[in-house]
N, C-alpha and C positions, 0 to 999 in steps of 0.2 A: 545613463546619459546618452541623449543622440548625438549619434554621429554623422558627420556630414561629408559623405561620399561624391569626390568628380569621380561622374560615367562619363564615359571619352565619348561614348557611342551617342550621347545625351546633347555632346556638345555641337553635332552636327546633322543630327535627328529630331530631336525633341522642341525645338523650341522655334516657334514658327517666325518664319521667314523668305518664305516663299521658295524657290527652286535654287537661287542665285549663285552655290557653290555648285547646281549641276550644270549651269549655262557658262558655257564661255565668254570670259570674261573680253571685252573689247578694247581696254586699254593697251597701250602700245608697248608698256614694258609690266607685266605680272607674275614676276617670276618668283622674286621670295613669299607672293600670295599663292602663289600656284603650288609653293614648297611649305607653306605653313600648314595649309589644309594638307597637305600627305603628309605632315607630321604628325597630324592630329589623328589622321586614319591609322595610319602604322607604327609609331612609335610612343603614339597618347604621352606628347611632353609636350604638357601645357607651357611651360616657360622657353622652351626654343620656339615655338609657334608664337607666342608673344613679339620675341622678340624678331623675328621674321615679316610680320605684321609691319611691327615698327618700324623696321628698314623698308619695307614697301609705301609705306605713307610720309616716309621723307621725300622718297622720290617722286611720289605722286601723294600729296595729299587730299586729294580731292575723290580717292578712288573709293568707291559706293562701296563695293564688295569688300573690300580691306577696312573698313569700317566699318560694316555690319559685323565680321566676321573679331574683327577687335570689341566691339560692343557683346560679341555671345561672352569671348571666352574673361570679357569685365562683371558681366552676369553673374557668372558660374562663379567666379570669387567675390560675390554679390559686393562687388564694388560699383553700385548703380549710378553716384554719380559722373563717372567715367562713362559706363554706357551710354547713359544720358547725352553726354557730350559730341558722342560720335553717332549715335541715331541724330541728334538735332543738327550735326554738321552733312551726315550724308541727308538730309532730308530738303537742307538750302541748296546744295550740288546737285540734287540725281535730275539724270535726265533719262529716259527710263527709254527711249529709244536705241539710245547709246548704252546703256547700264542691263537693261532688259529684267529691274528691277522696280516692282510696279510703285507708286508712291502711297497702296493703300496700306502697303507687306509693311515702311518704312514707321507710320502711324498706329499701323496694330504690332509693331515692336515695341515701340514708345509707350503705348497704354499697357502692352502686358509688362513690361520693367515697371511702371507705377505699383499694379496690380502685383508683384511681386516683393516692393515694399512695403505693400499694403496699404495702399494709398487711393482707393478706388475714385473719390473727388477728382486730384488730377490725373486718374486715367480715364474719367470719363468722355474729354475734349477728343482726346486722338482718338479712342476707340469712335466715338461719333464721326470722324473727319473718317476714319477706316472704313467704318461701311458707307457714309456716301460715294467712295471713291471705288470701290470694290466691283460693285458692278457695273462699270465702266472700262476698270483696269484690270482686272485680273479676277473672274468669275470663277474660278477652280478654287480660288478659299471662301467664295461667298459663306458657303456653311459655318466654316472655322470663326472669321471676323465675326458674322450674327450673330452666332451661340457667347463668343465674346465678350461682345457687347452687350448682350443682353445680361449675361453674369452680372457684369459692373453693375447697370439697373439693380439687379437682382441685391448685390450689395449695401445698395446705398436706398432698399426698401422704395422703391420704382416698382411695385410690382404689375400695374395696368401698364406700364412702356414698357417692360420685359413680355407683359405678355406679347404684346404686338408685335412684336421683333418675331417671338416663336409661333403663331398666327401665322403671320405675311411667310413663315420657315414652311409652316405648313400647305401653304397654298399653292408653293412652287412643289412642296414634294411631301404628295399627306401620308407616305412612310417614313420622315425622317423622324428616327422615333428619339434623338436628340432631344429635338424642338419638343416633342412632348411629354419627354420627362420634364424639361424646363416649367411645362404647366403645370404640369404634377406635382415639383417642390412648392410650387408660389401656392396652388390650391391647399397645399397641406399649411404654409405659413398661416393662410388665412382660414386653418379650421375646418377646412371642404374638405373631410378625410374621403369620404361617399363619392365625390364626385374626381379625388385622386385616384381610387381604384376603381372606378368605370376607366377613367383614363386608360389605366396604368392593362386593364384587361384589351385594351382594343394594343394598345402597347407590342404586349406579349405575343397577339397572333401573326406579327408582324415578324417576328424573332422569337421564339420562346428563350431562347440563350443569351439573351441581351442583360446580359447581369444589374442593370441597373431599373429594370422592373421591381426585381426583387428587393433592393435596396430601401425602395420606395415602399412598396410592398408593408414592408415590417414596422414603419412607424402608425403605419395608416391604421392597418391594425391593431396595433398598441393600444390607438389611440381611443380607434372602437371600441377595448376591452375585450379583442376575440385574442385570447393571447397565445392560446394555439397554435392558431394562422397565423400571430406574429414570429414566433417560434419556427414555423416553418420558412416563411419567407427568409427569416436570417440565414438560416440554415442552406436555403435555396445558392444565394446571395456569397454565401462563405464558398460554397461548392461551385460556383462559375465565373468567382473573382478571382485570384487569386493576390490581389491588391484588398479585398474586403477588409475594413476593420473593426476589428475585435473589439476595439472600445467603443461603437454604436453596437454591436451585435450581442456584446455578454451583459452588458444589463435588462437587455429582452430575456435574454433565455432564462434569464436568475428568476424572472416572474413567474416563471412556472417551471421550476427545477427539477420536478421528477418527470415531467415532458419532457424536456429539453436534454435529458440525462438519455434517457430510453432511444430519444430519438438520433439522437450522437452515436450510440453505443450500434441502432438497426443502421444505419448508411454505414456504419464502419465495418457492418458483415457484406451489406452489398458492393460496395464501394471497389473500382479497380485499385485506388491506391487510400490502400486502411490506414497508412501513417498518417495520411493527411488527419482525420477525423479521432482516429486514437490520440494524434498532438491536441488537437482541441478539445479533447476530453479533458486533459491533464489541464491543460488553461481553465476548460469551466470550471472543475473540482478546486483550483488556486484561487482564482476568483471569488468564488461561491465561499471561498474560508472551507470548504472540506478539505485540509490539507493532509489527512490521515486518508485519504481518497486519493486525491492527487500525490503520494507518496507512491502508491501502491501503482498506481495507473504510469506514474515513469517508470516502475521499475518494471513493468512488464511491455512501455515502451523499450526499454534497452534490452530487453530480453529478445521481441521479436523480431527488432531491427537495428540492433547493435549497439553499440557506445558513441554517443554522442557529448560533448562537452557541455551543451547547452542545458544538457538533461540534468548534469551536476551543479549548474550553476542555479536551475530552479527548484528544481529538489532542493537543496542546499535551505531555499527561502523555506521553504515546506516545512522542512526540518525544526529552522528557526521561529516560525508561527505554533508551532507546537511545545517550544519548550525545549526540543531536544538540543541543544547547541552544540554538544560534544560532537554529533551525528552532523549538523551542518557545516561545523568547522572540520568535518574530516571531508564532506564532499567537494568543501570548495576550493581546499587544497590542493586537492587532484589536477582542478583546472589551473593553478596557482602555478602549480610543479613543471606541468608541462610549456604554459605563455602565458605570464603574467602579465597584467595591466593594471592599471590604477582605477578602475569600479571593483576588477574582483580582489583586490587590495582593502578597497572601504568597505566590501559586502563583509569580509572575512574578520577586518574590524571590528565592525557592528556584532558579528555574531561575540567578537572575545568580549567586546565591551558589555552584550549581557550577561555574560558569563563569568564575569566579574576576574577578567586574567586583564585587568587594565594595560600592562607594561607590554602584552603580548598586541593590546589593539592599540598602542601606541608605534609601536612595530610599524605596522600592516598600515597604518596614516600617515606615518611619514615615508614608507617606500612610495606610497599612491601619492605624495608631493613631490616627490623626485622622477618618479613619469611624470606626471601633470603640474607643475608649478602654479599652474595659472587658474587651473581646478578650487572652488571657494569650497566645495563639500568636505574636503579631507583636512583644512585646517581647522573649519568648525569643529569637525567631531574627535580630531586630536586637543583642541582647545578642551572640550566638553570635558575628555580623558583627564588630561591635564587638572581638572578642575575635582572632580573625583579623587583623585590623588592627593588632592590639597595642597597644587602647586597652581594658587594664584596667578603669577607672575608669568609663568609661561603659559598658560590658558587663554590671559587676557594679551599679550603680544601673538599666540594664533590668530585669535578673534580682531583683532587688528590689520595681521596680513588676510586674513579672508576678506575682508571687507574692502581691502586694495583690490583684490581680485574682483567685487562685485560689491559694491556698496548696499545695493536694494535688496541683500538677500536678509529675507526678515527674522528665520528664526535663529540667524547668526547676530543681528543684531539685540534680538529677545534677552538671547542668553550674554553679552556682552552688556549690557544691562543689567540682568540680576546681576551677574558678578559685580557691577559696579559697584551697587545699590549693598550687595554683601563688605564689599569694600568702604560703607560710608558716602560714599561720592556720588548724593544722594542729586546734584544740579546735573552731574554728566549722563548718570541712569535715566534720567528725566528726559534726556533731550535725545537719548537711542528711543525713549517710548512713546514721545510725539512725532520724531521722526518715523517708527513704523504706522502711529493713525495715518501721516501724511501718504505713504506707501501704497497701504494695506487698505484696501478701499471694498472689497468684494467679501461677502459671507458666503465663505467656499471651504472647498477641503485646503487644507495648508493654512490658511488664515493665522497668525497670530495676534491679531486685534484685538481680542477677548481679552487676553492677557496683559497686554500694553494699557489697556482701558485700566484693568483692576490696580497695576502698580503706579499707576497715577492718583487713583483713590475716586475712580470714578466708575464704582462695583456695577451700579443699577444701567448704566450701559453695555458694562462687558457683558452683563447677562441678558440685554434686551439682544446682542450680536452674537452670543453662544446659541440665543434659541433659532437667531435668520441660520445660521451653519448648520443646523441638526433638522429645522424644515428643509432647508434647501435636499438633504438625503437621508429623511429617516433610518434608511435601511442600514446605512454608514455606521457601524460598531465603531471605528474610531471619533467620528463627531459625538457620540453618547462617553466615549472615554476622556475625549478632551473636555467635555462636561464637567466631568468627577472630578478631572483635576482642578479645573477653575472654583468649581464649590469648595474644593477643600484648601485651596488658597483664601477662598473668601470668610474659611473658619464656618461655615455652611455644614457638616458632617453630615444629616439625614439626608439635604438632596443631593450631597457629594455622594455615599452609599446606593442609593436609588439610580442615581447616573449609571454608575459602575453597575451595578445591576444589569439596566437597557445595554449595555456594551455586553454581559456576556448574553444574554437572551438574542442579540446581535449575531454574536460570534466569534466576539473579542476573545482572544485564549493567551495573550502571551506576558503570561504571566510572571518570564523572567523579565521582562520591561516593567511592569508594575513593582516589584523586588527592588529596582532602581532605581525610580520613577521618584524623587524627594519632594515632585507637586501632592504629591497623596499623603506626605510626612502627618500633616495634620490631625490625618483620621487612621493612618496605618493600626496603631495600638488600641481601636477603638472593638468593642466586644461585636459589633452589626458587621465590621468591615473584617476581621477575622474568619468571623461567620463565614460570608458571603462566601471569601477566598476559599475556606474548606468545600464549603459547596460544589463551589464549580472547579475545584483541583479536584474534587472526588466524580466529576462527571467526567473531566477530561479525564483524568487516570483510567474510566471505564469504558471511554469511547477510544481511547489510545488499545486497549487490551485485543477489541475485537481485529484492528490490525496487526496484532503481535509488534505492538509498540510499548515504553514501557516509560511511565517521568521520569528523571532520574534523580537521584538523593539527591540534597543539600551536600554540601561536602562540606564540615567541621572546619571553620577558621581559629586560625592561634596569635596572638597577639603578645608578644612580649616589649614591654618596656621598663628601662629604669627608673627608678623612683629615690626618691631622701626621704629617709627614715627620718621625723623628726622625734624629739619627745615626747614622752604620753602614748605611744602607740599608735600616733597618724602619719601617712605618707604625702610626701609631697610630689605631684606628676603633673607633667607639662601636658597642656590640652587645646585646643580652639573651642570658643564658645560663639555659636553662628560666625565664624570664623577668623574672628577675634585671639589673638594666640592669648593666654593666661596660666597660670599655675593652678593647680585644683590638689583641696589636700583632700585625701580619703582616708577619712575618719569611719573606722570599726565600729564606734560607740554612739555615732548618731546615725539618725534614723530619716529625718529630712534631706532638701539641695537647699544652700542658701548662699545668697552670692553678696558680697558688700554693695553700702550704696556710689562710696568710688566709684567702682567697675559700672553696676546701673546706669549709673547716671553719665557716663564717658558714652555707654551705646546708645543709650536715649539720642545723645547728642550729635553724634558721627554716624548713627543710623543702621545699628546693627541689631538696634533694637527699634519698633514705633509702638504707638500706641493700642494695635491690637495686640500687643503681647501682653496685656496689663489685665490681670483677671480679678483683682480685688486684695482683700484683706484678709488672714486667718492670724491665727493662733498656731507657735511650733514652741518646740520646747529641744533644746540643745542638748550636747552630754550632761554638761553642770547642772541641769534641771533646770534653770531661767527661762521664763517665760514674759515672748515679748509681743508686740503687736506688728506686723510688719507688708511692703503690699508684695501681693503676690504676682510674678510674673511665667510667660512661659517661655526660654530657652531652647527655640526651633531646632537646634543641632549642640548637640557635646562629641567633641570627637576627642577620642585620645589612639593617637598615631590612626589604623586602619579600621578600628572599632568603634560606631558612629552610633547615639541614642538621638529619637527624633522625640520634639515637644516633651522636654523635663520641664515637670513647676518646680517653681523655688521661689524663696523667702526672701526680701531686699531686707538687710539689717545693715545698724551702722559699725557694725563690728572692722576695723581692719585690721582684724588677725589673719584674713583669708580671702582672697578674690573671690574662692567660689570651694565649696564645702559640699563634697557629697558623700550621702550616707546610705544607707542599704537599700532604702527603697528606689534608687535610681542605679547603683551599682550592678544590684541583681538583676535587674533587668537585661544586661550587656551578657547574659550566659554565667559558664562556670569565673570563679575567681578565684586564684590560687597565687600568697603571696611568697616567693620564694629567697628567702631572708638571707641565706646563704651569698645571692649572687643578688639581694637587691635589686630584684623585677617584681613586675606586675604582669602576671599573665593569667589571659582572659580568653575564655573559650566560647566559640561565638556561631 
């Protein structure tokens, strides 16, 4: 999660406004203004300089500088229309003879607070009133206002009036090499890759340090296909930015990963400071999903340059992309132990919750709500837990309060849905899943639209918007996995299988999320999807080896619950069926699942069941031998207490001797069974 840091130093450096806190101020009494800014410099408190301010603008309200300088620090706690307020008030007052603050500083304030809400429309009027006024009034920003201004253009797809602005930039000063990167972005908008790197060469002789040559540099080439030179220019770019980002730079170098690797690896021998480029090794290798790489590459980070927290908290992820959980949950502890906060609270979570210690990642979600209250991620994924658990009720009051905290967040809403939808309350599920079509407008990563589509019953959609998400990034292992799951929701198994497939040929490995994962229920117990899993459990297990990494077992779960012994030799034990609570007798002597048509017909109804469960007609035959005709349905989930079978068939009969009647061939399935007559349990080894 980002955090949003005031820099003091920001507050009266960064944000343009001409000189006016270094000019002396002309007003007859500015004294708590004179005292707010040296609060600002030496004791960086924001709220006595607030209030300093405000005491100076009773006494004078009209003062230019005490309102610019109220409008920076309304900025910084991006309360804009306040800023707004007092830019538009000192802008009817200034008299800039008396102020000696020019009126074009006041105007190119106004349009960058637009530009800061992201509004470039209404910042385009003032930034236009700024540069005509500029060279008139105050020529020392002419540069800053044009560049500007031209942005906004640039924004709002102006790109023949951006250029002229960087033209007429050029004409006054043909080294301002600003101005011609500006021609350089708009050339590359419009496809001139060729004619961006002629630029971008005449550029560089000017500066060769000019870090934003190279910035340019790297898509140009992308784009030509020299991906090389793309490679390097990033590379260039990372090396003389130190603001460079990662996220335009590591999907270049992913295109040619054994360049990219090699050439990381040569600058971090030549390199004055190798941490720099040893850390970005560990970044591309996470990226890139080498996480048995980038394992190895932190730990000989901490080796050559010490212990770092950070190092634990991405290790940690590493760990977790691999399978190992034990190994993640023990690194992120460490950072836990010494200054906990509420991410590495959810990260640590996340990992119990693969790892199937649910009460431990119910834990770790609500300490990460009691720092963060207001945080929507940590109720979801306690709700999620909660849900797991098979405690409805408090899953769907998380998902409730999350949604206080942020309404729009979609795959809080997803799952507060299913559950509804598990719950029967099939009008209320309905309207969390038109509300995310409403939402959910883009075929992106995060997307849940796909899914919202299918539970509405409108498949041939979700699948026309699973395929925009998976162009939009082929190379994306997780758009190929959220493929699988959406086919195996839509009862699809072959191109559910195949998806899954493209997800590890990807890169997809975490395979204790798949173990989980109950959108895959449909196809889990199928002979192609077993398959596949040994497949690539047996590649990861051999590509874990050559790190001296190692999967780690299954660990044996025990399930005991009570049961009534009834007559005849059958038990009677409490169960959920799609999570529906019922009684289930298990019967020794039969051989089918067969559930009444009561019960049937009560889920038909309330929605615990629809009509894709409905697989047709057979023939079964009970203990007593009676043989009847009956339709056959599938049974998405039987859970008895913590031991859950996905997709049982069974028999609708009108028998009501039994809600629901299971016999070996769905029992055995759940592991060993052992009944212990003594103490009247059921225990199930799993």
């Amino acid at each position: 999660m980002k955090q949003i840091l005031i820099l003091m130093s920001a507050l009266l450096l960064t944000i343009p406004c001409g000189d006016a806190f270094a000019q002396k101020s002309k007003s007859e009494n500015d004294y708590n203004l004179k005292k707010a800014v040296e609060v600002l410099k030496e004791e960086k408190d924001v709220a006595k300089a607030l209030e300093l301010v405000n005491l100076q603008l009773k006494e004078t309200p009209d003062n230019v500088q005490a309102l610019i300088l109220r409008a920076r620090l309304y900025r910084n706690e991006e309360s804009y229309g306040e800023a707004l307020q007092d830019i538009n008030h000192a802008i009817r007052v200034n008299k800039p003879k008396k102020t000696e603050v020019p009126n074009s500083t006041l105007y190119w304030w106004k349009g960058s607070v637009y530009m800061d809400m992201d509004d470039p429309e209404s910042a385009l009027v003032p930034y236009k009133t700024a540069y005509e006024l500029v060279r008139k009034d105050d020529k020392d920003n002419l540069q800053g206002v044009s560049f500007d201004y031209a942005q906004v253009l640039y924004r709002l797809e102006d790109f023949d009036g951006a250029d002229a602005i960087y033209n007429k930039m050029l004409a006054e000063d043909e080294a301002d090499q600003a101005a011609m990167i500006g021609l350089v972005r708009n050339m590359i908008r419009r496809e001139q890759y060729q004619e961006a790197l002629d630029m971008l060469e005449k550029c560089q002789k000017y500066d060769a340090d000019y870090s934003e040559v190279y910035r340019f540099k790297m898509p140009a080439y992308d784009e030509l296909g020299e991906a090389n030179k793309a490679v390097d220019a990033g590379l260039d770019w990372f090396d003389k930015d130190d603001d460079a980002s990662l996220d335009l730079i590591t999907p270049v170098l992913a295109k040619r990963q054994n360049y990219a690797e090699a050439s990381i690896k040569s600058r971090a021998k030549k390199s004055d400071d190798p941490f720099k480029w040893k850390a970005l090794l560990c970044h591309f290798y996470e990226e890139t999903h080498k996480y048995a790489e980038a394992v190895k590459a932190y730990d000989e980070l901490e080796a050559d340059f010490g212990h770092f927290d950070k190092i634990n908290v991405y290790r940690s992820n590493c760990y977790s992309e691999l399978g190992l959980t034990e190994m993640a949950i023990a690194d992120i502890s460490k950072v836990i132990e010494k200054d906990p906060d509420w991410i590495t609270y959810c990260q640590r979570g996340d990992y119990y919750r693969l790892s199937g210690k649910i009460d431990s990642a119910v834990a770790d979600f609500t300490a990460a709500i009691e720092e963060m209250p207001e945080g929507v991620y940590p109720y979801f994924e306690r709700g999620w837990c909660y849900e797991v658990k098979g405690d409805r009720k408090k899953a769907l009051d998380d998902y409730n309060l999350g949604l206080e905290m942020n309404e729009d967040y979609t795959p809080l809403i997803l799952h507060r849905g299913k559950l509804l939808l598990k719950n029967g309350n099939k009008a209320e599920a309905d309207a969390d899943f038109e509300k995310i079509l409403q939402i959910d407008t883009v075929a992106q990563s995060g997307s849940s639209r796909q899914y919202a589509l299918h539970y509405l019953g409108r498949d041939k959609e979700a699948e026309e918007w699973m395929d925009k998400i998976v162009a939009s990034d082929p190379d994306n292992s997780n758009h190929h996995y959220n493929s699988a799951c959406l086919y195996s929701l839509m009862n699809r198994p072959e191109k559910s299988i195949a998806a899954l497939r493209a997800a590890f040929e990807k890169g997809f490995r975490s395979f204790s999320h798949i173990r989980c994962d109950d959108d895959l229920d449909a196809v889990r117990d199928l002979p192609g999807f077993k398959a596949l899993m040994e497949e690539y459990m047996a590649k990861h297990a051999a590509y874990l080896k050559e790190f001296e990494l190692e999967m780690p077992q299954k660990e044996e779960q025990i399930t005991e619950i009570v049961v009534k012994r009834n007559p005849g030799g059958t038990f009677e034990i409490p169960c959920e069926i799609n999570g529906l609570p019922l009684q289930m007798i298990f019967d020794t002597g039969a051989s089918d699942v067969t559930i009444s048509s009561v019960e049937a017909n009560f889920m038909f109804k309330n929605g615990y069941m629809s009509e894709k469960d409905v697989k047709g007609k057979k023939y079964y035959q009970i203990a007593n031998g009676q043989i009847s005709e009956g339709t056959t349905v599938t049974l998405r989930e039987v859970k008895i207490d913590d031991a859950v079978l996905r997709n049982v068939d069974a028999s609708v009969v009108k028998s009501q001797k039994a809600p629901l009647l299971l016999g070996q061939s769905a029992m055995e399935r759940f592991g060993m069974i052992t009944i212990d007559n003594q103490n009247n349990k059921l225990i199930i080894k799993h």
